[in-house]
N, C-alpha and C positions, 0 to 999 in steps of 0.2 A: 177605313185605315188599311192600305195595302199590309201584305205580310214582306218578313227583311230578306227573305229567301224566295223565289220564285218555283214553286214543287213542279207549276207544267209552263212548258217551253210555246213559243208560235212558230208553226212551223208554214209557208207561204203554199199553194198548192202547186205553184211550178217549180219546188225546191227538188232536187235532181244529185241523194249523196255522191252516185259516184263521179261525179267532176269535181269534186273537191281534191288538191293539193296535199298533199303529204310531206311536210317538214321535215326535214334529215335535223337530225342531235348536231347540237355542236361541239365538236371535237376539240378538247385542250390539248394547247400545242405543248404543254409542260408533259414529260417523260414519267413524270411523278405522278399524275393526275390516275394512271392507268394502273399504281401500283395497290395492293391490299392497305387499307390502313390498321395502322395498331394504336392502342392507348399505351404510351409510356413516359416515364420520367428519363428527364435529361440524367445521365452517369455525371456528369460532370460541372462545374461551372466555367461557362464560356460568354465574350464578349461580340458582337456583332460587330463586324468589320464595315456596314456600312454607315451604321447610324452611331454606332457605341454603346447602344444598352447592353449591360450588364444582364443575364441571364443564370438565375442563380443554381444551383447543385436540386435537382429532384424537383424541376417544374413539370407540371403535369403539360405535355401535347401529343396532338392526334398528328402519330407519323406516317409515313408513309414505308414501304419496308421493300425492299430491293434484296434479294440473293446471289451476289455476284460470280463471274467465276474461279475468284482468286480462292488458293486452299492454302492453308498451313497445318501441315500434318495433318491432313486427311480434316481439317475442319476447315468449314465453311466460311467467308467472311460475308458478313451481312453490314449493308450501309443503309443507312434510315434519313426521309429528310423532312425537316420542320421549315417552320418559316417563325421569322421574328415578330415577336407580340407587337413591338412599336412600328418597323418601318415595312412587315411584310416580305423581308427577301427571305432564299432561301439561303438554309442552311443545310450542310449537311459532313456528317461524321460517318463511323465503321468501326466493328469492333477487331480488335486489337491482339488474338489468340498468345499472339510471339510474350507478351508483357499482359496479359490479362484483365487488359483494358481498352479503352476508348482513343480514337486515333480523328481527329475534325481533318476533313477533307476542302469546305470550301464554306465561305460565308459568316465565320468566325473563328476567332481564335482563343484558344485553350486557355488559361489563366494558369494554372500549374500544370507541369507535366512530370512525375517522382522519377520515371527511371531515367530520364536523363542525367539525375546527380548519381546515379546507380553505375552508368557504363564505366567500365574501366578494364583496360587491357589483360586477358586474362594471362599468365605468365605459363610457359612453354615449359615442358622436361630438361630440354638443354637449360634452358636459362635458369631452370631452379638447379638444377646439376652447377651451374660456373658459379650460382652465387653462393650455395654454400660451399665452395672450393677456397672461394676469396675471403669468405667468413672464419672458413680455420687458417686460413695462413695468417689472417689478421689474429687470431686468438694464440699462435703458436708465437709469432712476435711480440708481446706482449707478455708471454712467457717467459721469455728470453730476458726480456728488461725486467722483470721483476715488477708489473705492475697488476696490479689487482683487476683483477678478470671483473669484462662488463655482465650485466644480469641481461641474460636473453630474454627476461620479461619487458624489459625497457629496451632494447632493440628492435623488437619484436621478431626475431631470429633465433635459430636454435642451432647447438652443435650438433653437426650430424656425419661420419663418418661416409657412411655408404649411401648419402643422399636419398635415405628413404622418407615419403612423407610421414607417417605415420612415426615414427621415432622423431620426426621434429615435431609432432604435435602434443608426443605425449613429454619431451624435456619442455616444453613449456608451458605443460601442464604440472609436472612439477615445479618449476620453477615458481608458479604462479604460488603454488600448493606453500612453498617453503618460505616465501613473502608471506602470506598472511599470519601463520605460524609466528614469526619473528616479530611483526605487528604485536600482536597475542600479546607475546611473552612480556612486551616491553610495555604495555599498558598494564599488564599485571604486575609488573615490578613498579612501577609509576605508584598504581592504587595502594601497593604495601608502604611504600615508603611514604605516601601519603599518611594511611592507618597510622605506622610505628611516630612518625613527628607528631599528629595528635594526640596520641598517649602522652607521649612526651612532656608536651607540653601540659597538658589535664593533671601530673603528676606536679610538678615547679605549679602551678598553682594551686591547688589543694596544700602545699606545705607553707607558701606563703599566708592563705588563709586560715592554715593550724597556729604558726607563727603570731598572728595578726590577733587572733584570739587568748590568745595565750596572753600575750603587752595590755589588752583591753581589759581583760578578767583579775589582773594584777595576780596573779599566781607565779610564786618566784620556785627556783631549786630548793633553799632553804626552806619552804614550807612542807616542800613533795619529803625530806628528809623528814622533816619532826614528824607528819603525820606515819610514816615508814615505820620510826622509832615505836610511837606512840601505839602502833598496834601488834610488835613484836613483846613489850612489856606487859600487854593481856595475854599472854600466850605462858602454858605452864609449863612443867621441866618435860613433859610427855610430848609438847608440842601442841594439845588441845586449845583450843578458844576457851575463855572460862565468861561462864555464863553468869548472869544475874536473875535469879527467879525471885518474880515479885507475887507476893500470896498476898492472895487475895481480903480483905477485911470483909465481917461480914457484920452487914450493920441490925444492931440490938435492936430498933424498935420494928421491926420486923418480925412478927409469930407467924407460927402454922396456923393456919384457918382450916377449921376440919368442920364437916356439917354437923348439925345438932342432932343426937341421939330421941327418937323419938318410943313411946313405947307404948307398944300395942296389947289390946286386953284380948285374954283368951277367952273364948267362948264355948260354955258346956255342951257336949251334946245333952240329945234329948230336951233341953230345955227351948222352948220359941216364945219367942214376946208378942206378946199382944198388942 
């Protein structure tokens, strides 16, 4: 039985190593082939642009990692690229310093991206200067007419004379403060007048059911009278209760039981019986 492995070689004796051929590597022509790989989880969940698989949030793959020379504030941006479990293309993203996240560059597309619903124009000194200008002229007219000034909580605006921020943050910190307060007060006053109507009522029926007792029990006013009467006439000119003491009888076939008298003989000295 031969062995599965062969331990010695046949070598011919015109065998001549060095005329043997030296094979050059084959070189990937992918840019990515040449880069460090890392093990990491996708940040995000994204979809393949070629095939459609869905690629879900914290897949485990072997990336490849690219240091680019793009900087934001002195950091570094770094792009990584995977390739898709089903069809094989590449993918690839970068991180994100500006939003502190993940930015897909080519070969899928992002499923959510948050700070998009995030942008919003940030508003300028002049322009917060003209708007609270036009906020108190609106408040000063409204004066004028006699009609009951808006809550800068429900505006979301604040009076502010010298257009400083800090005094419009802090009147609508009160404003906020003196809303809930008011709240407070009128659920407390709710809760009591709630309490005082259950009393209320707990009272009208306890009398109903004294009433109600009273017609069942057949007990009239004329009888509450006699018995009134009836115990002001035990009563003597002092005002005392007068009492009835009942003595006792004590019954005849009853004697004292007393032990029987026994009597014992004295014994002389000097004398001993035999």
């Amino acid at each position: 039985m031969s062995d599965r492995k062969g331990i010695n070689k046949y070598y011919p004796p015109d065998f001549d190593p060095s005329k043997l051929e030296r094979r050059a590597k084959k070189v990937s022509d992918s840019k990515s082939a040449t880069m460090p790989t890392v093990r990491l989880m996708v940040p995000f969940s994204m979809r393949c642009t070629a095939c459609g698989e869905y690629i879900y949030k914290s897949k485990k793959f072997n990336a490849r990692k690219q240091v680019t020379d793009e900087v934001y504030l002195d950091v570094k941006i770094i792009r990584f690229f995977i390739r898709c479990p089903r069809c094989s293309g590449e993918i690839r993203f970068k991180t994100d310093p500006k939003n502190s996240d993940y930015q897909t560059e080519y070969g899928a597309v992002r499923n959510y991206e948050p700070w998009r619903d995030e942008k919003k124009v940030e508003e300028t000194l002049d322009e917060r200067l003209d708007r609270l200008e036009k906020e108190e002229k609106e408040l000063e007219e409204l004066k004028k007419q006699g009609k009951a000034m808006p809550d800068p909580s429900k505006l979301g605006t604040a009076v502010s004379t010298d257009g400083d921020v800090m005094a419009e943050i802090e009147a609508r910190q009160k404003a906020n403060i003196d809303e809930q307060e008011g709240i407070e007060r009128l659920e407390e006053l709710k809760e009591r007048t709630a309490r005082l109507n259950k009393i209320g009522r707990d009272v009208d029926v306890l009398e109903e059911l004294r009433k109600r007792d009273d017609k069942e029990s057949g007990v009239s006013e004329q009888d509450l009278r006699d018995d009134e009467m009836a115990k002001e006439v035990f009563r003597n000119a002092q005002g005392e209760k007068i009492k009835r003491v009942e003595v006792a009888k004590v019954d005849a076939s009853v004697k004292k039981v007393s032990k029987p008298v026994v009597k014992m003989k004295k014994r002389m000295k000097g004398i001993v019986r035999k």
